[in-house]
C-alpha positions as CSV (number, residue, x, y, z in Angstrom):
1,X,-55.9,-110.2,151.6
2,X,-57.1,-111.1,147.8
3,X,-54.7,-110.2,145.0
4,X,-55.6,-110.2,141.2
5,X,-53.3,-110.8,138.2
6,X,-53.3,-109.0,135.7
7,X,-51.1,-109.5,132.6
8,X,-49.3,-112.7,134.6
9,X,-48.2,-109.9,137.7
10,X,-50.2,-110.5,140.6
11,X,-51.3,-107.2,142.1
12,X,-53.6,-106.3,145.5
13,X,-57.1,-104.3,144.3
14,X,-56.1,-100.7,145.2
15,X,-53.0,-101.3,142.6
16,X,-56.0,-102.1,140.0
17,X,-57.7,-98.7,140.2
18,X,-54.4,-96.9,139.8
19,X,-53.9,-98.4,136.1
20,X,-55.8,-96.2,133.9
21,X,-55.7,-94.5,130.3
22,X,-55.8,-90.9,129.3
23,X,-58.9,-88.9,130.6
24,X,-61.3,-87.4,128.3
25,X,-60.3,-84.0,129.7
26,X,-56.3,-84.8,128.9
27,X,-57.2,-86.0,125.5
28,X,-59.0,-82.9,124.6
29,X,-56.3,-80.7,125.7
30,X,-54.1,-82.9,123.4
31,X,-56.4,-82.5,120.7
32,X,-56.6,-79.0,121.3
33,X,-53.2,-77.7,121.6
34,X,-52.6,-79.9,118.2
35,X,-55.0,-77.4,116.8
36,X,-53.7,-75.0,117.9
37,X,-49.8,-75.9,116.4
38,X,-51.1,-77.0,113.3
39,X,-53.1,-74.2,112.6
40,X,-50.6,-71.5,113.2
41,X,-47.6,-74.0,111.1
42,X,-49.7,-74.6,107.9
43,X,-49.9,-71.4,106.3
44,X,-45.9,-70.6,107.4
45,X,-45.3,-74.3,105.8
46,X,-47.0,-72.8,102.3
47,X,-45.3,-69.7,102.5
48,X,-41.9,-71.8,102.5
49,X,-43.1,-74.1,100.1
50,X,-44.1,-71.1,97.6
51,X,-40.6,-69.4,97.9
52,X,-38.7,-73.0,97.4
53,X,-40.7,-73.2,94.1
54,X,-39.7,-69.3,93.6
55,X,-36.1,-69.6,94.4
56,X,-36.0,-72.9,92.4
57,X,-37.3,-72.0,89.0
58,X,-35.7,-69.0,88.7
59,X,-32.4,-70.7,89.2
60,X,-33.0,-73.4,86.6
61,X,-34.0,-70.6,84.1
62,X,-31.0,-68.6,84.7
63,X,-28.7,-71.9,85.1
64,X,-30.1,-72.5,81.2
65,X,-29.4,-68.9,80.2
66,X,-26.0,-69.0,81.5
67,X,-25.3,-72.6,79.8
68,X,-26.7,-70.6,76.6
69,X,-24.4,-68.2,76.4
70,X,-21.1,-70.0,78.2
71,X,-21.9,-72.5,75.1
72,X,-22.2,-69.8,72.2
73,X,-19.0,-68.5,73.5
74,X,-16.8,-71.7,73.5
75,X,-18.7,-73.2,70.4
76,X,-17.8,-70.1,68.7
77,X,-21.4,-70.8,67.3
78,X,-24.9,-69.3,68.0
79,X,-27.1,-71.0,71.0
80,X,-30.8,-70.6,71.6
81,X,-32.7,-70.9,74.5
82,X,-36.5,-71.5,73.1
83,X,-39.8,-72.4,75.2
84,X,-40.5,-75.9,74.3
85,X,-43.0,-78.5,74.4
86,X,-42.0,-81.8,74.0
87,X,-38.4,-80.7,72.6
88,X,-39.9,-78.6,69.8
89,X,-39.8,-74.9,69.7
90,X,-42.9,-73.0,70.2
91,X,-43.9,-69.9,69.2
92,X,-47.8,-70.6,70.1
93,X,-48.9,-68.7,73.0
94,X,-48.0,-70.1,75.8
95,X,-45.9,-69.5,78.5
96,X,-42.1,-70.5,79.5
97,X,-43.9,-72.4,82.3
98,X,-44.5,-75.5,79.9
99,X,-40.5,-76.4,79.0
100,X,-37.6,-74.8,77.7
101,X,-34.7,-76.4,75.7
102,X,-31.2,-74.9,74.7
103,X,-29.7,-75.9,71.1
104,X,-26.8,-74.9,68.7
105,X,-28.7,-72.8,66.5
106,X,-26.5,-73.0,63.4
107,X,-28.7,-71.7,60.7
108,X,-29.5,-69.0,63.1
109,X,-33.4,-69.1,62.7
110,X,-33.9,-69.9,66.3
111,X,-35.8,-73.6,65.9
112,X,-34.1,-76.9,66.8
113,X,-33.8,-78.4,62.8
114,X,-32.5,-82.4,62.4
115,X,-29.1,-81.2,62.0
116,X,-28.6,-79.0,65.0
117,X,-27.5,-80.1,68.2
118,X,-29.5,-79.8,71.4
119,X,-28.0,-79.2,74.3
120,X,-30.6,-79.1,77.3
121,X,-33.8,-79.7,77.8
122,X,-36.2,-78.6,80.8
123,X,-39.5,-80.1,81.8
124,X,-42.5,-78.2,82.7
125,X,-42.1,-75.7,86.1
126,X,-45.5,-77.3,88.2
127,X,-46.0,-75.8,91.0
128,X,-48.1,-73.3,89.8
129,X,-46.1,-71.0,88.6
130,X,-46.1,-69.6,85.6
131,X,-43.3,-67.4,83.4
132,X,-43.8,-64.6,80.9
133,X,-41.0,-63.1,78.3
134,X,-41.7,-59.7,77.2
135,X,-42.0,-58.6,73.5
136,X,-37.8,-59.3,72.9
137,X,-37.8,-62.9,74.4
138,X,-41.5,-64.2,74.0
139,X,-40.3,-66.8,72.3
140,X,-36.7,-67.7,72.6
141,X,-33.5,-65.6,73.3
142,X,-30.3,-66.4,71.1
143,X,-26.6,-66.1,72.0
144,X,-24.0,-64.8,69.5
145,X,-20.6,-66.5,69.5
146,X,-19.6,-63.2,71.2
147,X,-22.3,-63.8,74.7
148,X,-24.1,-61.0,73.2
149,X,-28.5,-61.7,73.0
150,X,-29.3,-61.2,69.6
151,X,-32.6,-61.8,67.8
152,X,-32.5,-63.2,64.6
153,X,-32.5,-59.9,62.8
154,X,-29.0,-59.4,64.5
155,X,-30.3,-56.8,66.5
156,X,-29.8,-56.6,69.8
157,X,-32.2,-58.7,72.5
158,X,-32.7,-57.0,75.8
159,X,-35.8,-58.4,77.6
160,X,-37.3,-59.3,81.2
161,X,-38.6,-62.7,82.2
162,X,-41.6,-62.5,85.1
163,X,-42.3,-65.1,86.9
164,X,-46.1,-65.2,88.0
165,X,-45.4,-66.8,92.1
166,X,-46.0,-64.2,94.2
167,X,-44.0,-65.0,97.4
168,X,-44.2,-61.9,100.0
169,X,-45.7,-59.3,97.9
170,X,-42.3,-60.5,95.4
171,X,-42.2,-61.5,92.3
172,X,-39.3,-62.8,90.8
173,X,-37.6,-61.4,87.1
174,X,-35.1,-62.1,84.8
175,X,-33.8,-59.3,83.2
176,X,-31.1,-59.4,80.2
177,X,-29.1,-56.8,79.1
178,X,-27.8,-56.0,76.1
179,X,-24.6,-57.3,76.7
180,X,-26.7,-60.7,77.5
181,X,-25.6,-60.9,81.0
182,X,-29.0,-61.9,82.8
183,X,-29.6,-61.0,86.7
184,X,-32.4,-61.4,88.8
185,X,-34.8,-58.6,90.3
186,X,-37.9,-58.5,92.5
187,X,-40.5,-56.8,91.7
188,X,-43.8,-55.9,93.6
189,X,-46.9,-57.8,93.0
C-alpha cells in the first residue's frame, strides 16, 4: 500500500481525492443567494436610514425651540432662535438646513450683537434634507419672557417649519402656535 503526506499527516490515495474546495456550482449558489439578500435589504436599509435622519432633525430643531423658550422664560429676557451660518444670523435666502443658533436677544432686534449672549449653536442638517419656515419664521422665531413667539413688531408669531425628507409619503413639520408651544405634524408629500 503507498501513502502520501500531505501537510506532515500521512494519508492512503483515496483520502487525497476526498480533500477538495467549493465547486463552481456551490459557489454560484453562494453568489447567488447573496444577490438575492442584498438586493431585497438595500433599499429597506435607505428607507431606515432616511427616517433616522427624519426623526433626528426634527428633534434637534424642536430640542432648540424648546431651549428658546424654557430660556426666555427663566431669563425673564427675550431668546431668538435664528438660521445661522457660521454663528451669524441670516436673513439671505437660504434655508434652516445650513445652521441654526439660539441667543439672548436683549435689544430685541433678532441678530446676535457683541453684547448678547448665545446660547446654542447647531451645525448644518446633511443628509439631504432640507428645512423651510413659512412667511412668520423665515428667518428666526423670538421668545418673549412670557414663552409667547413674538416677532419683533410684538405681534404674535405663529408659523410651520417643513422639512423637505420625504420618508413614506411623510414629511415632517413643525408647527408653533401662538402660545409658542411647537408640536410636530406629518404631512403628505
Amino acid at each position: 500500500m503507498v501513502t502520501w503526506a500531505y501537510a506532515g499527516v500521512e494519508m492512503e490515495p483515496q483520502a487525497m481525492n476526498r480533500i477538495s474546495g467549493f465547486t463552481l456550482i456551490e459557489t454560484m449558489m453562494v453568489v447567488t443567494v447573496m444577490a438575492i439578500v442584498l438586493t431585497t435589504g438595500i433599499p429597506s436599509l435607505r428607507a431606515a436610514i432616511r427616517s433616522s435622519y427624519a426623526v433626528t432633525h426634527t428633534n434637534a430643531f424642536l430640542s432648540s425651540l424648546s431651549l428658546a423658550r424654557n430660556e426666555a422664560i427663566k431669563r425673564g429676557q427675550r431668546v431668538v432662535v435664528c438660521k445661522s451660518l457660521s454663528n451669524i444670523c441670516q436673513n439671505e435666502t437660504f434655508g434652516w438646513e445650513q445652521g441654526w443658533m439660539v441667543f439672548v436677544d436683549s435689544n430685541n432686534n433678532a441678530s446676535l450683537d457683541e453684547d448678547e449672549l448665545p446660547l446654542y449653536a447647531h451645525e448644518s442638517l446633511g443628509g439631504g434634507n432640507t428645512l423651510q419656515g413659512n412667511q412668520n419664521v423665515r428667518d428666526y422665531i423670538s421668545y418673549s419672557p412670557e414663552g409667547v413667539a413674538k416677532m419683533k413688531s410684538g405681534a404674535f408669531q405663529a408659523g410651520t417649519f417643513t422639512f423637505g425628507l420625504c420618508v413614506g409619503h411623510k414629511q415632517n413639520t413643525i408647527v408653533i402656535s401662538k402660545t409658542g408651544r411647537a408640536r410636530v405634524q406629518k404631512i403628505a408629500c
